[in-house]
C-alpha positions as CSV (number, residue, x, y, z in Angstrom):
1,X,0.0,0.0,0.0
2,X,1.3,3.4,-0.9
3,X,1.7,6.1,2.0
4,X,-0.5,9.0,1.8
5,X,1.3,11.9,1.5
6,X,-1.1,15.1,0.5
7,X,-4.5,15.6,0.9
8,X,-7.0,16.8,-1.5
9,X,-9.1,20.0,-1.5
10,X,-11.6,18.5,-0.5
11,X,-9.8,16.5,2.1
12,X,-7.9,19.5,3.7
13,X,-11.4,21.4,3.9
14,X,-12.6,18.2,5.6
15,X,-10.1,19.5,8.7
16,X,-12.2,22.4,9.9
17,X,-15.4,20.3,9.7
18,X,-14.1,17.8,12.1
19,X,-12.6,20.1,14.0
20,X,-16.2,21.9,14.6
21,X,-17.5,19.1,15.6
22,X,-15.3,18.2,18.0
23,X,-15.5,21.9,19.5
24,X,-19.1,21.4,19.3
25,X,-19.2,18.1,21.0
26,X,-17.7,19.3,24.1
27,X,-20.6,21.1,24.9
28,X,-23.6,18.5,23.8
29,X,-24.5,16.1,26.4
30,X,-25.1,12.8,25.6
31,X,-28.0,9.7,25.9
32,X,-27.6,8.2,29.6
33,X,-27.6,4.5,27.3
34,X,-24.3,5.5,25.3
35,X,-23.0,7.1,28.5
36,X,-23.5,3.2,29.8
37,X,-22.7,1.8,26.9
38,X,-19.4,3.3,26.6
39,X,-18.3,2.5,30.2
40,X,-19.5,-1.3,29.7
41,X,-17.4,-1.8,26.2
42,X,-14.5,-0.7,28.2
43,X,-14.8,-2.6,31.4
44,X,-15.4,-5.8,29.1
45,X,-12.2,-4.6,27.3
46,X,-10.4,-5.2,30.2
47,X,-12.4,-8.1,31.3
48,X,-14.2,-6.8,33.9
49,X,-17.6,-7.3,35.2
50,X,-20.0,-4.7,34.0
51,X,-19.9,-1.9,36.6
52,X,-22.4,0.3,38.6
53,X,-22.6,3.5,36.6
54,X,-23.3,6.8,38.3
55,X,-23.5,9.7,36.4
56,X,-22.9,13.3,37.9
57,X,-23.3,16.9,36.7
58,X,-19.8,17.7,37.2
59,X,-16.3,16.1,38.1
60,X,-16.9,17.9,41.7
61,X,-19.8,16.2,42.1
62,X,-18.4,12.5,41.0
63,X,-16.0,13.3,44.1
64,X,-18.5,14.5,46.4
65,X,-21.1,11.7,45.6
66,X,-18.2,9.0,46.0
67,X,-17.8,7.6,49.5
68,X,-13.8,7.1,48.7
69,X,-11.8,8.7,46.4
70,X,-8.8,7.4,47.7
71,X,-10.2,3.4,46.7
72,X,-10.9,5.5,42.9
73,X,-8.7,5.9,40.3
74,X,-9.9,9.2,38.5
75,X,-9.6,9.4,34.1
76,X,-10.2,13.0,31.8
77,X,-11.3,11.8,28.6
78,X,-12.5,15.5,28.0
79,X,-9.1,16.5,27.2
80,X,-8.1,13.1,25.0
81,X,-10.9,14.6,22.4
82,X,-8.0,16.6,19.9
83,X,-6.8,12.8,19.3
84,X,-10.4,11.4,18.9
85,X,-11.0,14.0,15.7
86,X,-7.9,13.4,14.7
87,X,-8.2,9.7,14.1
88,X,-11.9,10.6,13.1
89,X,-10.6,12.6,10.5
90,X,-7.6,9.7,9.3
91,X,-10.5,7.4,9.0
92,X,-12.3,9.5,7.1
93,X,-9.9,10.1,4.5
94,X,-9.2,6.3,4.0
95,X,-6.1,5.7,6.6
96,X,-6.5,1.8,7.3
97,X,-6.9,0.9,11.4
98,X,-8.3,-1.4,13.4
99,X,-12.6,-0.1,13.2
100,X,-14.1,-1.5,16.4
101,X,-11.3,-0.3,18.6
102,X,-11.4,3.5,17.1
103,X,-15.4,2.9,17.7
104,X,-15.0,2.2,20.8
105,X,-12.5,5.0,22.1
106,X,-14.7,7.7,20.1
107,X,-17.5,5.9,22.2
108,X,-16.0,6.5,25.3
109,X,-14.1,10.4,24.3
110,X,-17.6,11.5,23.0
111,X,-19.6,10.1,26.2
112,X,-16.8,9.9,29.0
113,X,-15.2,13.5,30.1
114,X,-14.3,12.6,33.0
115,X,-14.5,9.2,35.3
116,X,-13.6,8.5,38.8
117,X,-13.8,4.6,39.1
118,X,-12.8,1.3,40.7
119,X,-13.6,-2.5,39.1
120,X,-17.2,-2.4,40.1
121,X,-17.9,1.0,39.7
122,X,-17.8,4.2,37.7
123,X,-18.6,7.9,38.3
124,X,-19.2,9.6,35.2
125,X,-19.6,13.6,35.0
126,X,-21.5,15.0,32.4
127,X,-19.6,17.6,30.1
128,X,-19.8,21.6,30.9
129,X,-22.4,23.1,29.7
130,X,-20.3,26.3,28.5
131,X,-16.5,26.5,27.3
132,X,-15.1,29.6,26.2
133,X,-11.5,30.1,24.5
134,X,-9.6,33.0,22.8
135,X,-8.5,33.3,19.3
136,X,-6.0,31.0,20.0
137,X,-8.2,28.2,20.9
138,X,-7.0,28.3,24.4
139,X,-9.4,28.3,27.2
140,X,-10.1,31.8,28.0
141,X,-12.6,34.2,29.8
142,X,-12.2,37.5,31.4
143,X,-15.8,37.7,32.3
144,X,-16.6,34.4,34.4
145,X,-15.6,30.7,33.8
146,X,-14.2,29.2,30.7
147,X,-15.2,26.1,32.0
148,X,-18.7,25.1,33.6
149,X,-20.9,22.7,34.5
150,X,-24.7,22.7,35.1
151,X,-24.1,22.7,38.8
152,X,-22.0,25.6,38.6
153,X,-19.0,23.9,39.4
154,X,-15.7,25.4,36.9
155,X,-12.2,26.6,36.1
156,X,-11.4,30.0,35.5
157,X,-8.6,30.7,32.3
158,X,-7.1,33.4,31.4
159,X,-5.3,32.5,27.9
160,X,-4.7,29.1,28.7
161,X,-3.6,29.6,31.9
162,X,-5.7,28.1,35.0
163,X,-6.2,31.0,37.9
164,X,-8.8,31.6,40.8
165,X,-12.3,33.4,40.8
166,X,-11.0,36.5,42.5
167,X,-8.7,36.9,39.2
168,X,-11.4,37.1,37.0
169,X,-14.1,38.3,38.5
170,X,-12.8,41.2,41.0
171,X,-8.8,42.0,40.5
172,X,-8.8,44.7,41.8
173,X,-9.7,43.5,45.2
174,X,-6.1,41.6,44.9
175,X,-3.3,42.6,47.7
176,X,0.6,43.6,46.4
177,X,1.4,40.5,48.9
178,X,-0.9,38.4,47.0
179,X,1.0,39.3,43.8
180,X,4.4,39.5,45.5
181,X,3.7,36.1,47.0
182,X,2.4,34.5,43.4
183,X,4.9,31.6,42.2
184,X,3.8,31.1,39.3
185,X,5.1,33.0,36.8
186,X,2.4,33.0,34.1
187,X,-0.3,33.5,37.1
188,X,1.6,36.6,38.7
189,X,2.0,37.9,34.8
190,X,-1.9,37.8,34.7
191,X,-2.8,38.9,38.2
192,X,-0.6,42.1,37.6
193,X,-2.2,42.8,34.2
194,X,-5.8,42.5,35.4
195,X,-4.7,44.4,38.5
196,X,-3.3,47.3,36.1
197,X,0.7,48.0,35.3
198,X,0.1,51.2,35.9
199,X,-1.4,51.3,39.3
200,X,1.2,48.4,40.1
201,X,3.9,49.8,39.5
202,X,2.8,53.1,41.4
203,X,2.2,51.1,44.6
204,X,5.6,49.3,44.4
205,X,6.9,53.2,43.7
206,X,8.5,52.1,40.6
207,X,11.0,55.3,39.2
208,X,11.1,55.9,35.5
209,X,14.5,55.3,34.1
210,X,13.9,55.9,30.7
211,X,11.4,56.7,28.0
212,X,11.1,57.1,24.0
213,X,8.6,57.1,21.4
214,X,8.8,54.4,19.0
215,X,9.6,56.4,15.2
216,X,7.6,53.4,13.6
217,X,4.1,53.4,15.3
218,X,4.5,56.4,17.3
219,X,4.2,54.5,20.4
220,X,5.1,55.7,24.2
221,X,7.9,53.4,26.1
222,X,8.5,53.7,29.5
223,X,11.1,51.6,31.9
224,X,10.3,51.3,35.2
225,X,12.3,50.0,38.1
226,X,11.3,48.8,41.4
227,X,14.3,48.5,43.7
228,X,11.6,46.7,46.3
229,X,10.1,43.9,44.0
230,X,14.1,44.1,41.7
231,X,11.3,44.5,38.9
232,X,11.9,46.3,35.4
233,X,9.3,46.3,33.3
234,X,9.0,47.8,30.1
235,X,5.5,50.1,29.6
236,X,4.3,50.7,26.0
237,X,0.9,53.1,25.7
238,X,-0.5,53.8,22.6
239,X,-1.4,57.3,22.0
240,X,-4.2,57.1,19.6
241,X,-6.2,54.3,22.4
242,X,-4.3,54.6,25.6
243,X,-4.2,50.9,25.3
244,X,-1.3,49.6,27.6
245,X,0.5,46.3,27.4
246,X,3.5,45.7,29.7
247,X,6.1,42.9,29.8
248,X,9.2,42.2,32.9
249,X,12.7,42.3,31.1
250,X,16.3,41.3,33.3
251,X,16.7,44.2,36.1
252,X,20.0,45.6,35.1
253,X,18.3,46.9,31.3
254,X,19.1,50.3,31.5
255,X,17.0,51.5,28.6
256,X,13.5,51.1,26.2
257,X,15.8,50.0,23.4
258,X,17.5,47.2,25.3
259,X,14.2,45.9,26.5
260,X,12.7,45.6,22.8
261,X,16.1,43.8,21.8
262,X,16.1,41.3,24.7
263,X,12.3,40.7,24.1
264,X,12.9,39.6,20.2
265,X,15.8,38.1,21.3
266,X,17.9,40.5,19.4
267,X,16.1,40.6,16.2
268,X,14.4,44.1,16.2
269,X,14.4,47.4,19.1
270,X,10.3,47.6,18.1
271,X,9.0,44.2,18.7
272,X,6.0,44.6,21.4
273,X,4.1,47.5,21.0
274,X,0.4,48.4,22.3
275,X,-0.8,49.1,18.9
């Protein structure tokens, strides 16, 4: 048999079709028979018994309704989906595999998001009810949960990146020691960022050390230094929206120039603007 090695037209717009699907799937809640079904095809997989199935509203609510996790092993299918449409989409295009097992794990992916479980029985959540992400298909939501189930039960995201309620929902109640104290690097990126640079960087009395407008977009640059927090952070505001965006470069960058280079790793002084 002769390797596939391009796809059609019609094949490559087949891509975005599955893909829809499976982003559509996450949200669409499915027949408590499949839901058993799935679990049962599994179990006799593995030859097991067929098990007591006990389906929740939310992986939360699996735990709660369990009498001991720690006899449970727990499984996310919900996150195993990106290889269910992609072996959805292989089949679909002709790529020979074994049918009844791909049946059976796009059985379980499509009915199974998440499981807490022992031999005899399984707790199976339902899946969220709302999932939000940002243009890069990350889970995202500035507004509430990008995550959440119909008992109200969630994550909060911010670009990918799990943090808590108070995040989201009310930043600015955040303290400097809750920022100063973050250690995660990602998390304290966002909690300063929905807290505000600028009223940051006032509170940890951050001095100017150098500012320039960028010739090319006509953008303001500021670096700031906090002797306190050893923080410099580089402060672009562009004139025409007042839109900010602020990134932390190496304390000892002495100017706006520098902290463009470092961020493109060299390749350009004008690399992050807030245009």
């Amino acid at each position: 048999m002769v390797a596939k090695t391009e796809l059609t037209l019609e094949e490559e717009a087949l891509i975005k079709v599955v893909q829809k699907e499976y982003i559509d799937l996450q949200t669409q809640q499915q027949p408590v028979e499949d839901i058993e079904l799935a679990v049962a095809t599994i179990w006799e997989m593995m030859d097991y018994p067929k098990p007591k199935v006990i389906i929740e509203d939310s992986p939360i609510s699996c735990k709660k309704a369990c009498p001991d996790t720690n006899n449970f092993a727990f499984y996310w299918s919900l996150w195993y989906c990106s290889y269910a449409a992609m072996y959805d989409f292989a089949n679909r295009i002709g790529v020979e595999m074994d049918q009844d097992k791909l049946n059976k794990f796009l059985l379980w992916t499509r009915c199974c998001p998440f499981v807490l479980f022992n031999e005899d029985t399984v707790y199976v959540s339902r899946k969220p009810v709302e999932l939000h992400f940002d243009d890069e298909r990350r889970l995202h939501n500035e507004e509430g949960m990008s995550c959440r189930f119909e008992d109200d039960w969630g994550i909060w995201t911010v670009n990918g990146v799990a943090v808590d309620e108070q995040i989201v929902m009310k930043p600015e109640t955040q303290t400097l020691k809750q920022i100063r104290n973050e250690q995660n690097e990602e998390v304290k990126r966002i909690r300063i960022e929905r807290y505000g640079w600028a009223k940051y960087l006032t509170e940890i009395e951050a001095v100017k050390v150098h500012e320039r407008t960028n010739d090319i977009e006509f953008t303001k640059e500021f670096l700031f230094r906090s002797d306190s927090d050893n923080m410099t952070v580089l402060l672009c505001i562009c004139p025409s929206t007042g839109k900010e965006f602020s990134l932390e470069v190496p304390p000892d960058t002495k100017t706006c120039e520098a902290a463009q280079s470092w961020l493109s790793s060299g390749l350009s002084d004008r690399i992050i603007s807030a245009s």
